[in-house]
TORTILO-498832 format. One record per residue (C-alpha): x, y, z; residue in one letter; residue number from 1. Coordinates in steps of 0.25 Angstrom, whole numbers. Layout:
+-------+-------+-------+------+-----+
|     x |     y |     z | code | pos |
+-------+-------+-------+------+-----+
|     X |     Y |     Z |    a | NUM |
...
+-------+-------+-------+------+-----+
END
This chain:
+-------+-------+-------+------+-----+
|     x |     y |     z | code | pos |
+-------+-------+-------+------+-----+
|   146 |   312 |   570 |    x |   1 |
|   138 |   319 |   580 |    x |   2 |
|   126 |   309 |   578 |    x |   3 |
|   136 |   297 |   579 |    x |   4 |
|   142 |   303 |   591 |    x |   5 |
|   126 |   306 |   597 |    x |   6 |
|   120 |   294 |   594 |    x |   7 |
|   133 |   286 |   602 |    x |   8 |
|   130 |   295 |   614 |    x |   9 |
|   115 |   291 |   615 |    x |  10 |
|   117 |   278 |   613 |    x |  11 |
|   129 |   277 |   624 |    x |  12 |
|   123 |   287 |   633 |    x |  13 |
|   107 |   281 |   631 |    x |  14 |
|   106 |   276 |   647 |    x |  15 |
|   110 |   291 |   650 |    x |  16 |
|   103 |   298 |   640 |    x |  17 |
|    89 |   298 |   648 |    x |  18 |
|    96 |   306 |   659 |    x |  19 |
|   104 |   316 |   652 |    x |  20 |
|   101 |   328 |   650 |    x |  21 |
|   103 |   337 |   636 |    x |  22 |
|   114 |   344 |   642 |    x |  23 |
|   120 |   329 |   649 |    x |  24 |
|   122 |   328 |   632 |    x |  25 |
|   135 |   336 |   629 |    x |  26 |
|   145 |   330 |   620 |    x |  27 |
|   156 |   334 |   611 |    x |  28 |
|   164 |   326 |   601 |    x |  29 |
|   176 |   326 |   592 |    x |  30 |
|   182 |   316 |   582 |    x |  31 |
|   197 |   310 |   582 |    x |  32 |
|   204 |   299 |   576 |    x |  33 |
|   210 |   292 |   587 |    x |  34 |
|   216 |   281 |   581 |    x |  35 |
|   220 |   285 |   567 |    x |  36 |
|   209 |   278 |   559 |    x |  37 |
|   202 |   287 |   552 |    x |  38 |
|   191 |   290 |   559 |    x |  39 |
|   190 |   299 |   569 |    x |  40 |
|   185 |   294 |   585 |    x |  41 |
|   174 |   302 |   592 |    x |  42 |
|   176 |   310 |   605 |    x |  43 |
|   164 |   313 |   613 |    x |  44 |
|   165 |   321 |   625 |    x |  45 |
|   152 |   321 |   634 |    x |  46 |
|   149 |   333 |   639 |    x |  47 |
|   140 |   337 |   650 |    x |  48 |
|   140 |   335 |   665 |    x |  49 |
|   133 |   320 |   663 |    x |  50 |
|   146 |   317 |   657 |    x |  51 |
|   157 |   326 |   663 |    x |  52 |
|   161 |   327 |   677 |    x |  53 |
|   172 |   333 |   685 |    x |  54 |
|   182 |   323 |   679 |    x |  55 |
|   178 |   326 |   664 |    x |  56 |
|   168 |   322 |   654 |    x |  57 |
|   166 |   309 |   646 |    x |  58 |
|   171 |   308 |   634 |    x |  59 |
|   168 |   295 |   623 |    x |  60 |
|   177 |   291 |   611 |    x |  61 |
|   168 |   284 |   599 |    x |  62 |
|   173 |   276 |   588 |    x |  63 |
|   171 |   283 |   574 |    x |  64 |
|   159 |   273 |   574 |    x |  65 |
|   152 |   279 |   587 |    x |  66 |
|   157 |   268 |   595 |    x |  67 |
|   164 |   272 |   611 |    x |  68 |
|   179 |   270 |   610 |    x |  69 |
|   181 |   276 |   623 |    x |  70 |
|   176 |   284 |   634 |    x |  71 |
|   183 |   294 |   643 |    x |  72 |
|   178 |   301 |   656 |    x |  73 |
|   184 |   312 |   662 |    x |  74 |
|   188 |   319 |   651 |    x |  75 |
|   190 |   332 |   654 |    x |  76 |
|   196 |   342 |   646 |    x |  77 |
|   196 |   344 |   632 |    x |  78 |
|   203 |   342 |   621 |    x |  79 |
|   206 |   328 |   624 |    x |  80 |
|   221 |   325 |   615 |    x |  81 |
|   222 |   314 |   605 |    x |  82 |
|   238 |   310 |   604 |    x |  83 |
|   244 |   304 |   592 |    x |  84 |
|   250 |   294 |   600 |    x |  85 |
|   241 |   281 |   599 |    x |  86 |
|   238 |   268 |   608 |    x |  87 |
|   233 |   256 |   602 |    x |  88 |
|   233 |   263 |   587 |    x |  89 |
|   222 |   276 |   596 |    x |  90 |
|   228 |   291 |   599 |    x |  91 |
|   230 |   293 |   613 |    x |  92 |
|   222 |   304 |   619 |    x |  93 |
|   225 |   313 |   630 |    x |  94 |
|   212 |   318 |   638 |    x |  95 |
|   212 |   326 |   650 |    x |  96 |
|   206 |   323 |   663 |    x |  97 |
|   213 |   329 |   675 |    x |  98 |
|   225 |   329 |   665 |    x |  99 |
|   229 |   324 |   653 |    x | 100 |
|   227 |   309 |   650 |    x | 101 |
|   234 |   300 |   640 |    x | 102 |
|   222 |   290 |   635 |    x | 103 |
|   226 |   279 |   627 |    x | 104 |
|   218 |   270 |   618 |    x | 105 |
|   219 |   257 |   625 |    x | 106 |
|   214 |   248 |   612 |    x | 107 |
|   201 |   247 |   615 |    x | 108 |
|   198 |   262 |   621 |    x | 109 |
|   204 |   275 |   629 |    x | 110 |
|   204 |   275 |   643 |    x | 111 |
|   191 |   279 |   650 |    x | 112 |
|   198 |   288 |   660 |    x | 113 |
|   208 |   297 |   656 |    x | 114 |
|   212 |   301 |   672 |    x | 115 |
|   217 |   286 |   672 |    x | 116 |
|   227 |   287 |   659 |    x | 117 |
|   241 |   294 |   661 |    x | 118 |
|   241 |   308 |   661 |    x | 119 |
|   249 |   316 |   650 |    x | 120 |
|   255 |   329 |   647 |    x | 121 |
|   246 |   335 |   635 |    x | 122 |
|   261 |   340 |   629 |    x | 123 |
|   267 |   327 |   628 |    x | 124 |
|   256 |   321 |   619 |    x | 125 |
|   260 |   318 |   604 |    x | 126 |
|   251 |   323 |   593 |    x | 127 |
|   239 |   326 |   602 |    x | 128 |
|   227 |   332 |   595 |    x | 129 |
|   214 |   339 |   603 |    x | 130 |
|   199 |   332 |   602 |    x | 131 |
|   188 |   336 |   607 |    x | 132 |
|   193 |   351 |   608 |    x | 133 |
|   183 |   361 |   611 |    x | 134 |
|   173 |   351 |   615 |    x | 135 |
|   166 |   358 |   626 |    x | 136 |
|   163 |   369 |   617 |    x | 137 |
|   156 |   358 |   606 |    x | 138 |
|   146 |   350 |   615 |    x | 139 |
|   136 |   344 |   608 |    x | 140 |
|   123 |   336 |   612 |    x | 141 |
|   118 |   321 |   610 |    x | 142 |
+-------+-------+-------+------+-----+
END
């Protein structure tokens, strides 16, 4: 998993890589099945100041096959939540970023900014399940 996970960020981060440093490198990732297929989605939270700012951190959802599904920015608190209430057939997620957001799976992808999506009450959210718990304490390097 991790070499799937490292070789996709070198090859999606190659124009960067020249100018970032070892510690610019930070990542963290956990695995969920989003949309009830069998195989588990991979979360990949980029961790470092390259990738974080004030508003939160980058986060990028890959196919099983190491293919980008989505990517978030200003993600910025962990764990995110996965509902068990689905759109277009994919669970809905609840990330937090100057509250909590409900991001739902438009078809194609999740939306790129969850400070755009309507903001939800954590309580209220049916089934919900952590990912990417304790991250911060997991960081790994590419």
């Amino acid at each position: 998993m991790r070499s799937g996970i490292e070789s996709y960020l070198k090859k999606y981060l190659r124009d960067d890589l020249r100018i970032m440093s070892a510690e610019d490198r930070k990542y963290s990732y956990d695995t969920f099945d989003l949309n009830n297929d069998g195989r588990k989605e991979i979360f990949v939270i980029l961790i470092s100041s390259y990738f974080c700012g004030s508003g939160g951190c980058t986060l990028l959802i890959l196919n099983p096959d190491f293919t980008l599904n989505s990517r978030m920015t200003l993600v910025k608190d962990l764990p995110l939540q996965a509902s068990s209430h689905t759109t277009h057939g994919w669970r809905d997620l609840v990330i937090q970023s100057r509250g909590d957001h409900l991001m739902k799976y438009n078809g194609k992808k999740y939306p790129s900014n969850p400070s755009t999506q309507p903001k939800v009450k954590l309580a209220d959210v049916p089934g919900k399940q952590p990912i990417l718990e304790g991250a911060f304490d997991k960081t790994l390097s590419f």
